[in-house]
C-alpha positions in Angstrom: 63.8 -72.2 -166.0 61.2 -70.4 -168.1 62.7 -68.1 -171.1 63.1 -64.5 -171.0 59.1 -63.0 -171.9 58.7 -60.3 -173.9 57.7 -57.2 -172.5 53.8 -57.8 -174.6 53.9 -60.9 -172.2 55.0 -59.3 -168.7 51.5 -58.2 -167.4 49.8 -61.7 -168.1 53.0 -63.7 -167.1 54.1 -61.7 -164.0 53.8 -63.3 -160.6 55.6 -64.1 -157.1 58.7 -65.8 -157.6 61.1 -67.0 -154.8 64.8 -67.7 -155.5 66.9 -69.8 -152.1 70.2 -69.0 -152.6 72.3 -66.4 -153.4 75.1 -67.7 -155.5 75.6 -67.2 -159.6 73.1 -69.3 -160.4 70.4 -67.9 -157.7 71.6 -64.3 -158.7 71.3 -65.0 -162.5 67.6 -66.4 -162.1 66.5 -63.7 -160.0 67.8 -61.5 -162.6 65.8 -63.0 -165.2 62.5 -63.9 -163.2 62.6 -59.8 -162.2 63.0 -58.8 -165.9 60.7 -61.1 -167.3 58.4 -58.9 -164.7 58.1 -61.5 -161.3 58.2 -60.3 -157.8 61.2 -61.9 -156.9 62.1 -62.4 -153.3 65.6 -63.8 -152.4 66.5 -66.2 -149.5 70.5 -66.8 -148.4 71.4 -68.6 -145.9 74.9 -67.1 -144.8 75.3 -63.4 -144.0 75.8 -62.2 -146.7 75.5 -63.0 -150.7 78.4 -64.8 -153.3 80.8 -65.9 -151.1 82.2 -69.0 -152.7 81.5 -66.5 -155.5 83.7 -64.0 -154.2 86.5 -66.8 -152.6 87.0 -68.1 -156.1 87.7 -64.1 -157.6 90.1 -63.7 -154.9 92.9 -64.3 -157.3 91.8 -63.2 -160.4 88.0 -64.2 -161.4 88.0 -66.7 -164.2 84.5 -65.6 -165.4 84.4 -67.7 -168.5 86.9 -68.7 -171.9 87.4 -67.6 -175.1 87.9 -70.7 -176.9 85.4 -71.4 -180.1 82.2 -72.6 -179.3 82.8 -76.2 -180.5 86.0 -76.9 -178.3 84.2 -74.8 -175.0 80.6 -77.5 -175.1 83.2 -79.8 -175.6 84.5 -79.7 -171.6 81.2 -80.4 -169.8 81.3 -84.3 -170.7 78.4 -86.5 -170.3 76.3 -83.6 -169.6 77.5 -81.6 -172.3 74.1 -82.9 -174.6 71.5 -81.4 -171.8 73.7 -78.2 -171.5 74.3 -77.2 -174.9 71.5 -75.2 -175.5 71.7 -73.1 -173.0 75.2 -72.5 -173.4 74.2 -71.7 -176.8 72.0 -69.0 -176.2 74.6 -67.4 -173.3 77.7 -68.5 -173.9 81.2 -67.0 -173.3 80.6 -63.9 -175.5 76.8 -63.1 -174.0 78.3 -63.3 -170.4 81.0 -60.7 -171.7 78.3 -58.9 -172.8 76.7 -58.8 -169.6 79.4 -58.1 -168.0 80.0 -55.2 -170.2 76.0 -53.8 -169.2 77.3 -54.3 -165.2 80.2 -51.5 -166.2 82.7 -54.3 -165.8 84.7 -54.8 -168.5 86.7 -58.3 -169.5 89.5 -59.3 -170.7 91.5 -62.3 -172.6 94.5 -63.6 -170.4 97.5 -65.7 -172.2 95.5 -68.9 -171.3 92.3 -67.8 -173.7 90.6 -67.6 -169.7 88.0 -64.5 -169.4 88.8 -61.7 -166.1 87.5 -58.8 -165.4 90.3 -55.8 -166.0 89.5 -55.3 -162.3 90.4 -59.1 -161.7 88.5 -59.2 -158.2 84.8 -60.6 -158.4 83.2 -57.9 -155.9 83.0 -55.0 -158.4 81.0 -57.4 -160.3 78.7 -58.7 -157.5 78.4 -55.1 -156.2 76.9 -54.0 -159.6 74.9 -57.1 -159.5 73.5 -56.4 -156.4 72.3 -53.2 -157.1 71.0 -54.0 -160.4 68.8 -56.6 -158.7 67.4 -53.7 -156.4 66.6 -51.6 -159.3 64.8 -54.3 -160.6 62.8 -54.5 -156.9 63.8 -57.9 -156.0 64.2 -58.3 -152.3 67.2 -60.3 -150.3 66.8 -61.8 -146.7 69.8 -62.9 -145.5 70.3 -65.5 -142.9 67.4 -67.4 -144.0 68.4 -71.5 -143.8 66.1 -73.5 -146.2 65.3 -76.7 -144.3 62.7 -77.5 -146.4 58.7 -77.7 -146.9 55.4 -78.1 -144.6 52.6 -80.1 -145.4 50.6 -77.5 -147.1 53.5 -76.5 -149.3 55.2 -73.8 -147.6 59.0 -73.4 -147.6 60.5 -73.3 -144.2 63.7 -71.1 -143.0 65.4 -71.0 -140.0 66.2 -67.6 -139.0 68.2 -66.4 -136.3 64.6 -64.9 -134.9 62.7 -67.9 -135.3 61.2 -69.7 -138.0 59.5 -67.9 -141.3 57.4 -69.3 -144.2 56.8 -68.2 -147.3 55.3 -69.5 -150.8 56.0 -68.1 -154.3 54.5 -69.3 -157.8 57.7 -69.9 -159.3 60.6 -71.4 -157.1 64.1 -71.7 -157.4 66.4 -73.8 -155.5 69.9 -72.6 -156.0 71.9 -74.2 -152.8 74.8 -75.4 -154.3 77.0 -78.3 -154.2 79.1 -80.1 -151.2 82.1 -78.4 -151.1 83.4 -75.4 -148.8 80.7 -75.8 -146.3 81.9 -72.8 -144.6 81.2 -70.6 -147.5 77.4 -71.6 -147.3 77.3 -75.1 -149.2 76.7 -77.7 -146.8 74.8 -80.0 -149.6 72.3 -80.7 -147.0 69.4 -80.3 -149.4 70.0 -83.3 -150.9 68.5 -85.3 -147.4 65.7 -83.1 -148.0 64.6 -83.6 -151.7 65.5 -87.3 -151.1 62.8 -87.2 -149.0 60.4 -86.0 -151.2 61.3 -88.9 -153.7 64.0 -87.0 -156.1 66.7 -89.0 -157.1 69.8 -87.4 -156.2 73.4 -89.2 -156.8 76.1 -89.0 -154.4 78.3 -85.9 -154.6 82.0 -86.7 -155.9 85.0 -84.4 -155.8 85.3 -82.4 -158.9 88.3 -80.1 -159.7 90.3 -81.2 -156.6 93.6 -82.4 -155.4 95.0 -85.8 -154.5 97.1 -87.2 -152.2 100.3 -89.4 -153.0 102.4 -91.3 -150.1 105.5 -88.9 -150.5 108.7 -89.7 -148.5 109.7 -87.2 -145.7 112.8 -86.0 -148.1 111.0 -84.7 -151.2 108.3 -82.8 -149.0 111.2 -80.8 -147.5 112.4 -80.5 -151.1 109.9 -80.0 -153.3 106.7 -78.9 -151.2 104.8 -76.2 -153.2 107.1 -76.3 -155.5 105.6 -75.9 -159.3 106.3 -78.8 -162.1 106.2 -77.2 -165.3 105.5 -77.9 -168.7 105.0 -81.5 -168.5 102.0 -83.7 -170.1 99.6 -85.6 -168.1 97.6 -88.9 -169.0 94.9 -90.9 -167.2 93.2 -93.2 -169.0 92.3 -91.7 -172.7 92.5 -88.5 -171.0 96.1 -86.3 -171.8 96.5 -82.5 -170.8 99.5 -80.6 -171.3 100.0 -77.9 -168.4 101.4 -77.5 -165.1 100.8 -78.6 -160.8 102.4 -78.0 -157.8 103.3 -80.6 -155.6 101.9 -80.2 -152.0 102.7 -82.3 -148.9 99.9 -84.6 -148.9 100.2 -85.2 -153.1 99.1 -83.1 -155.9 96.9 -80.0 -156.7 97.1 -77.5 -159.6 95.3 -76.8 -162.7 96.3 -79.5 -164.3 95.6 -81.5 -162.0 92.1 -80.2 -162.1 91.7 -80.7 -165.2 92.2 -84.4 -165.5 90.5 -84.8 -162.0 87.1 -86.6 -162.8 89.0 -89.8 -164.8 91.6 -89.6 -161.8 88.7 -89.8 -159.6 86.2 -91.8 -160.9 89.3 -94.5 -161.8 89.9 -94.8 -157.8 86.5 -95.0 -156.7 85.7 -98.1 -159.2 89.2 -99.7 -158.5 90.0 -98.2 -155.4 93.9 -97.3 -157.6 94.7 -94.7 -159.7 97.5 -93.8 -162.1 98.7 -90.6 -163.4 101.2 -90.7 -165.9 103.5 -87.8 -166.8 105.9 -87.0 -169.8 108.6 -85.2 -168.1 110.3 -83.8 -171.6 107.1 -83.6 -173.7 108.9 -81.4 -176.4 111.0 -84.3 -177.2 110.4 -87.7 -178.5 111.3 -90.9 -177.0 114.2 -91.6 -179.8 115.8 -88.1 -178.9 115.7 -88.9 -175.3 117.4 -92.0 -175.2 120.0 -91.0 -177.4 120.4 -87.8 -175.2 120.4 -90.1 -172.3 122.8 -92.3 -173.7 125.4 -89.8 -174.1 128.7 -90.0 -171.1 127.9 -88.1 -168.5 131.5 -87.9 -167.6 132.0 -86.6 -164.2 128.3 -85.0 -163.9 125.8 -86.6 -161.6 122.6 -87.9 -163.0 120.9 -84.9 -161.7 123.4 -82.6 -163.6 123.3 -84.5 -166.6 119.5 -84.8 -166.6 119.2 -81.2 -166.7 122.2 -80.3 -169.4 121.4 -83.0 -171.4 117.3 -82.7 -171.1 116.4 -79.4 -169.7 115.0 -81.3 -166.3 114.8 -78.8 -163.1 115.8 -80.0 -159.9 112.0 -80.7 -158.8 111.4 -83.0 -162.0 114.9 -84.5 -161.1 113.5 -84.9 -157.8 110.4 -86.2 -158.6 111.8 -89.1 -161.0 114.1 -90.0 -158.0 111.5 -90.2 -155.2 109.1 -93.0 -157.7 111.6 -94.9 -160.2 113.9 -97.8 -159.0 117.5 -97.3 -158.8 118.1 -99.9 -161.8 116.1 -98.0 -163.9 118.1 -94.8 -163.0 121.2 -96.8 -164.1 119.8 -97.7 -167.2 120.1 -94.9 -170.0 117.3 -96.9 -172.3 114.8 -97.8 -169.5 115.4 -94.3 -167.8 114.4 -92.5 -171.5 110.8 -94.5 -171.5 110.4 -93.7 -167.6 111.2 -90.1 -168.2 108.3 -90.4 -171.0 105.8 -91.9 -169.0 106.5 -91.5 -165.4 103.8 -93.5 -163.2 102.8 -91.1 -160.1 100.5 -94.2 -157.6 97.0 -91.9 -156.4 96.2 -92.9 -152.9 92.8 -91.2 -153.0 91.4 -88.0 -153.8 91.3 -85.0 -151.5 88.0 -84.7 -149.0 85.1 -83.4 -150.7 85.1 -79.9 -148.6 88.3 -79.3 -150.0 86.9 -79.6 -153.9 86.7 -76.2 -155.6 83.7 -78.1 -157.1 81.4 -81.7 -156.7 79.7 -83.7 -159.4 76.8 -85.3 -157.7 73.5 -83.8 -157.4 69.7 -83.6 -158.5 69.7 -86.7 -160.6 69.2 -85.2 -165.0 65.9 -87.7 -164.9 64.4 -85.9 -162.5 64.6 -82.7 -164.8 63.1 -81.1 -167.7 64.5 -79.5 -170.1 64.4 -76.3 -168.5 65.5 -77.7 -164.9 62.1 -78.0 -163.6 61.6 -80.8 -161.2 59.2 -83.4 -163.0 57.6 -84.4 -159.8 57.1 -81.1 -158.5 56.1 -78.5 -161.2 57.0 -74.7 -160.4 59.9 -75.3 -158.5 63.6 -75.5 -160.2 66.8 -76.4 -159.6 70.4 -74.7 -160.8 73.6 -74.5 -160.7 76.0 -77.1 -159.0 72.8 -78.5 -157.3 72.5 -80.6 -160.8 74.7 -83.3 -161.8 76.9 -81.7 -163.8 80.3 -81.0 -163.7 83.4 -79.1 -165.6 87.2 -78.0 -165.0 88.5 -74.4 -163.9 88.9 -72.1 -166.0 86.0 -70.3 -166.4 83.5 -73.5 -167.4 82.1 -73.9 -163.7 80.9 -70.5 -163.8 80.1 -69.9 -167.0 77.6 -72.7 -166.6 76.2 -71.7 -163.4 75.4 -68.6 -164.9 73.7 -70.1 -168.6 71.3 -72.5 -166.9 68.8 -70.5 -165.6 68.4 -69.2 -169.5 
């Protein structure tokens, strides 16, 4: 995406500029096409603009963290390198800013996450909204991208028939696979695969999984959280918390350790999460803990006098560790420390909050222009990129277009 132009540059820079989708990362480029002096026309397929926008602000909009710079470039992995710059230049602290010039002020929860005081993302999109109007851009709703004609011309399917239109600058901003119902369908990809982009497969990002749960802890412990406890897959350790759900697993935590869940299964076709079920206490003071007579307590009693375990992490050691183990004070210690949950796959990809998968980096410049077809641009979750909740998805949907 071009850089902000100075106002010196505005009257030899402006022209017609066409943005096809109204999510963050449409929203933010039409924003900074209108200011840097483009006629910017919007296209959106759904009725309306911002919904997944406004589905994930339904419980409190994460809109970025707090965290120092170092740690926060640090979460967006293997694409950390072609994202880094932008986040650079508007990053945590410039979206707070701009938040701020919307009249919505932020705040710092517990968790070092960025909400709005208001919590709820409309205020926010409201302001933006009407902020784009000042600045003359135009939004036609209901407009369906399917593509281009032969001379160049994007095509939209309308519920009045078919329209064309044709802009200097274009931006494709159609986001990823997940929540088709909430406008992305991912069916962009067939198209731009067609015009010889590369595009990898879209993955699950940030999502659940299921585990083969007996009938007895569902009625026990479904939706039920599992608190403080540490989880590993492969080199990958997060300390947090999940809820167990009837088909498996799902929570933040969970998120946040997703991709090396996922990408484990779909090389092996198995996965293993391990938890630490007492991660305040070492090994050594387990066992000897463990060790300890239990007298006339059941295991259960004595697991949570003599360790602090709640009846759903009791449970949850029951329904996967052999009854010798139980039986065994020493063996029992170094399960309780490392307890081996079996993934049987990840959640479908419509249930992701997010997807990896996308416009293939190759096929990008540095500023998310298409190499093989100059002018036009793509953003957000349309690009192979991926990061966990807690305000890193949106805070680099909204950086990119910088």
């Amino acid at each position: 995406m071009p850089r902000p132009i100075s106002p010196d540059q505005t009257a030899q820079a402006a022209g017609t500029a066409m943005v096809i989708g109204a999510g963050p990362a449409g929203l933010m480029a039409a924003e900074r096409l209108a200011q840097a002096g483009h006629a910017v026309t919007i296209y959106e397929g759904m009725p309306s603009a911002g919904r997944k926008f406004l589905m994930a602000g339904k419980s409190g909009l994460n809109i970025t963290h707090s965290e120092d710079l170092e740690t926060f470039l640090s979460r967006y992995g293997a694409s950390r390198e072609r994202l880094e710059p932008h986040l650079r230049a508007f990053g945590p602290s410039e979206i707070r800013q701009w938040c701020a010039g919307l009249g919505v002020e932020t705040f710092i929860g517990s968790s070092g996450r960025v909400f709005p005081t208001a919590m709820k993302a409309s205020p926010l999109l409201r302001a933006w909204l009407r902020r784009l109007d000042g600045l003359g851009c135009t939004i036609h709703y209901r407009h369906y991208w399917t593509g281009w004609d032969e001379t160049g011309n994007a095509i939209f399917k309308t519920p009045t028939g078919t329209v064309q239109a044709k802009a200097d600058i274009t931006v494709l901003a159609l986001g990823g696979g997940s929540w088709k119902r909430l406008g992305s369908d991912g069916k962009w990809m067939q198209i731009l695969q067609a015009a010889g982009i590369k595009c990898n497969p879209f993955k699950p990002a940030n999502c659940g999984f299921d585990i083969r749960w007996t009938q007895h802890l569902i009625d026990k412990c479904a939706g039920q959280p599992v608190k403080a406890v540490t989880l590993s897959a492969g080199s990958q350790t997060i300390r947090g918390e999940f809820v167990i759900s009837k088909s498996g697993i799902e929570g933040s935590a969970v998120y946040a350790i997703s991709a090396t869940l996922r990408d484990q299964w779909l090389q092996t076709g198995s996965a293993i999460l391990t938890l630490d079920l007492a991660p305040d206490r070492d090994l050594a003071d387990v066992t000897a803990r463990l060790a300890k007579p239990r007298g006339k307590n059941s295991l259960g009693n004595h697991l949570r006098k003599s360790l602090g375990l709640d009846a759903t992490k009791t449970a949850l050691l029951f329904e996967v560790t052999p009854r010798e183990t139980l039986n065994d004070p020493a063996k029992l210690a170094r399960t309780i420390k490392a307890l081996p949950l079996p993934i049987a796959r990840p959640r479908p990809l419509d249930e992701a909050i997010s997807t990896a998968g996308g416009v293939a980096w190759e096929e990008l410049d540095d500023n998310f222009q298409l190499i093989k077809r100059p002018g036009t641009y793509c953003l957000g979750e349309m690009v192979d990129w991926e990061a966990p909740t807690g305000g890193y998805l949106l805070s680099g949907c909204l950086t990119i277009t910088f």
